[in-house]
N, C-alpha and C positions, 0 to 999 in steps of 0.2 A: 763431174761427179756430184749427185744431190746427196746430201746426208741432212736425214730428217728424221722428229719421232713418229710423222703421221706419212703416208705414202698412197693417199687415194687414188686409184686409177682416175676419177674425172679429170684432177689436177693435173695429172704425170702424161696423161694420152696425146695432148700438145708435144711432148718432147719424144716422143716416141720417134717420129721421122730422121730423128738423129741419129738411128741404128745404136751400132754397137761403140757407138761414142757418147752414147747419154750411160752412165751404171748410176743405178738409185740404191742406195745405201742406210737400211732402217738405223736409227740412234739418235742419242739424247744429248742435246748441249752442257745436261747438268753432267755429263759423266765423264771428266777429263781423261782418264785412261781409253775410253771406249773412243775418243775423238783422236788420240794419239796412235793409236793402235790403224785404224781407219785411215790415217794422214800418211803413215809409214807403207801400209798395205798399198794404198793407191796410185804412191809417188805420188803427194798433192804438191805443189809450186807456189801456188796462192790460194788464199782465201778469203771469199766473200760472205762475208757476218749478217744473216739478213733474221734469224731467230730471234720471236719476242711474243709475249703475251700483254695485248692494248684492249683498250675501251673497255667496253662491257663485261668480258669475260676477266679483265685484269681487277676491273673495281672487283668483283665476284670474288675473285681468288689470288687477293693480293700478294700471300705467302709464296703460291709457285709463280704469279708475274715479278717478284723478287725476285725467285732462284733462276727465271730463266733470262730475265732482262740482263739480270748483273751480273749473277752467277755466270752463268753461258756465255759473256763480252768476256769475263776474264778468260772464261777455259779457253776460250778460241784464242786471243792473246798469248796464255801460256804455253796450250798447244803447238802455236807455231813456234813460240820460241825454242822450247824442248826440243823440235822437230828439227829445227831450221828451215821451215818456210819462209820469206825474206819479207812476204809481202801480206797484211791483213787489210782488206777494204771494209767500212762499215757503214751502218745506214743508222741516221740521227731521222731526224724530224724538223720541218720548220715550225712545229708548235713551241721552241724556245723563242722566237721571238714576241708571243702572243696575239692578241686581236688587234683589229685596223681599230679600236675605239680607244686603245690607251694611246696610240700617238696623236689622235684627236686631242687625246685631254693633255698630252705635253704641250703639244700647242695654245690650244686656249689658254692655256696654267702661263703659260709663258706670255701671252698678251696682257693676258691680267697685271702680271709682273711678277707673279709666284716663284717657287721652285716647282722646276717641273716634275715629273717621273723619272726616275732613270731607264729608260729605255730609249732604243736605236730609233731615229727616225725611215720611216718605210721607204723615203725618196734616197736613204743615204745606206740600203743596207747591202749594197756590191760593198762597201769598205767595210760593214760590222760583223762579214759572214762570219768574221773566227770568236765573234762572242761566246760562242757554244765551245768548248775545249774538254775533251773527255782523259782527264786526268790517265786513264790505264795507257791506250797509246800513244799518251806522249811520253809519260816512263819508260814505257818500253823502246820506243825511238829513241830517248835519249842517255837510256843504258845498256842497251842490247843492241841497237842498231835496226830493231823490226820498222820495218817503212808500215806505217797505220797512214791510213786516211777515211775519209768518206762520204757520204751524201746525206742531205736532207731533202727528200721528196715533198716534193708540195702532192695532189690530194692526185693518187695515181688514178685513172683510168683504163681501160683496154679487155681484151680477151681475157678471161679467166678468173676474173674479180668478182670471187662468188661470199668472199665475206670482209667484216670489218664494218666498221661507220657510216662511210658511204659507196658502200658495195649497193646501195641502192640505185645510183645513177648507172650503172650498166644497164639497167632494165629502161632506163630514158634510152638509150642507143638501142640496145637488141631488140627487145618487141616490136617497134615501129622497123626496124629491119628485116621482121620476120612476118609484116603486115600486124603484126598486133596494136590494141591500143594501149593506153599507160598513163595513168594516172601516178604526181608527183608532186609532192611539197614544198618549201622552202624557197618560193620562185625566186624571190627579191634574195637571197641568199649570194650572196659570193665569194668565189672559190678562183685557186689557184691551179687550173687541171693540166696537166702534163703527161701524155700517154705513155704506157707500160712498155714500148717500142723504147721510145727516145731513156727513159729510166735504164732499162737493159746496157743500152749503148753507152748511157752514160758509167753507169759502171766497170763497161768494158774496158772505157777510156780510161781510166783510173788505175788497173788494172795493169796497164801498157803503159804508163810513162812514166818521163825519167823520175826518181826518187826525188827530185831535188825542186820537184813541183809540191812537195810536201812542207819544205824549209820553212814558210813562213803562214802557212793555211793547211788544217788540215780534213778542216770540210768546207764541202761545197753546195749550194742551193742550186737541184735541179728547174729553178725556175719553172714555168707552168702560161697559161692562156689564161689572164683573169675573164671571168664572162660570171655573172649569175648564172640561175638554175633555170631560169626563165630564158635567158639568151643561149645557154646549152639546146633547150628544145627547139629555140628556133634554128638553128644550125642543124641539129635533125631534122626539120622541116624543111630546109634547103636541101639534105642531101637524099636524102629520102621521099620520094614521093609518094604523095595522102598520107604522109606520119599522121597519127592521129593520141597529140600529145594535150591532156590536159594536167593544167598549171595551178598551185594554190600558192595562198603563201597569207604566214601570221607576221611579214613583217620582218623575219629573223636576217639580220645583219650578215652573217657569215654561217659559214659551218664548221660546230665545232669550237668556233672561240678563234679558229685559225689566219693568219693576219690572207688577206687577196693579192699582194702585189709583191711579188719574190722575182730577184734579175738572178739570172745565171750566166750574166755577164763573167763572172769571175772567173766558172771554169770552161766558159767559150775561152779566155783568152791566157788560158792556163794549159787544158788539155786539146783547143782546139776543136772541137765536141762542137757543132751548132745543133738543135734539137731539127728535127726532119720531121717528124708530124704538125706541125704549125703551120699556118692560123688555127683555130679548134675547131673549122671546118673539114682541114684536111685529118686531124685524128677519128672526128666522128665517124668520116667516110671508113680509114681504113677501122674503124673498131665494127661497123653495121656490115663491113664485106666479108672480117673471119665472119660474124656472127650466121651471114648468109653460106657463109664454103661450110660449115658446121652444118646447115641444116640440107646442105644438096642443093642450094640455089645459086645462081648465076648471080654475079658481081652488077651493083649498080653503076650504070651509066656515068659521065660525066668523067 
């Protein structure tokens, strides 16, 4: 069951093939009764937290990316608990650990002889994943009993990714998929990319196991394929023949600010979960062959 306040068919038309096992359900995270009311109606079991208002549109309108970031984490929290739903998954971000350039400068700082930063170093962050700790579901895990967990995406890719920050790079895969050409920025840029396949799965996983994989971590980094923006294209240009991808770049170090090298070592060896789209060859492929079953075209070779 979807419950959302927006319900576009472009979005929804993907889950359509699920029959009468997909129901989409209009409402709003800020409206704790309208979610409880919803939860009891549906018989929900668990739920997954994925409502938030980011970037652009949040700097814009800070007051409702407030009520729904935080507001909305609790209701869904409360909700279940009222409900008795046992289980809440939720989705963080790996922009709490910040950019690959502050653990540059803990290093340098630390040859100098300095104090450094406090911050996790990037080779050491399979151990620092629980840095990030969201105060509500651990309350609630450890007064109510609700099992919270959940993931930090590194910089998602795949079918369907028509907005957000870097809702741009689907047009590096689909165009040249579609014979078009595509121009794109940020080449020397580098990113952590992990396709919207393996994310899914990974949530699933979460989802499915035992409670007691939450005891001492209760997020995990879906890990990702570091590659630039420029070695993205060339991996289109492998999988895709005559891609016709040009490249610029001012130089920018990342995107976003966001650090390039996340393990998800932790919940491979927690849930089990290995990601299935990798090397970032093999996601390109399957992200350019929906992009082709979309248009009425036959699946590329290889």
């Amino acid at each position: 069951m979807l419950f959302d306040v927006a319900l576009p068919e472009a979005r929804v038309a993907a889950l359509r093939r699920h029959g009468e096992r997909l129901r989409l359900v209009r409402g709003d995270v800020q409206a704790l009764g309208e979610m409880i009311s919803v939860i009891r109606a549906e018989e929900v079991e668990a739920i997954v937290h994925l409502a938030f208002v980011l970037g652009g549109v949040g700097n814009a309108e800070p007051e409702r990316a407030s009520r729904v970031n935080v507001l909305g984490t609790v209701n869904a929290l409360e909700a279940a608990r009222l409900t008795g739903v046992p289980r809440v998954i939720l989705a963080s971000s790996i922009a709490v650990y910040g950019s690959d350039d502050q653990y540059s400068r803990r290093r340098a700082a630390a040859r100098r002889g300095r104090r450094a930063p406090r911050v996790p170093d990037p080779a050491d962050l399979r151990r620092r994943q629980a840095l990030h700790r969201a105060p509500g579901p651990r309350l609630r895990a450890r007064t109510y009993g609700l099992v919270t967990g959940g993931l930090r995406p590194s910089v998602v890719y795949g079918p369907g990714r028509d907005s957000g920050g870097s809702a741009f790079l689907n047009e590096v895969i689909e165009k040249p998929a579609l014979g078009e050409p595509v121009a794109v920025g940020f080449g020397d840029a580098g990113i952590s990319f992990v396709h919207v396949e393996d994310v899914a799965g990974q949530f699933a996983a979460l989802l499915r196991c035992d409670a007691g994989v939450f005891a001492q971590r209760r997020f995990f980094n879906t890990g990702g394929d570091t590659a630039t923006v420029r070695e993205l294209a060339a991996a289109v240009g492998r999988v895709v023949p005559g891609a016709r991808v040009t490249v610029t770049s001012n130089g920018e170090p990342d995107l976003g600010g966001l650090v390039t090298r996340v393990s998800d070592r932790a919940l491979e060896e927690a849930v089990g979960y290995k990601r299935r789209l990798s090397p970032l060859d093999a996601g390109v492929r399957a992200h350019a062959n929906a992009a082709r079953a979309r248009a009425g075209l036959p699946p590329l070779g290889g």
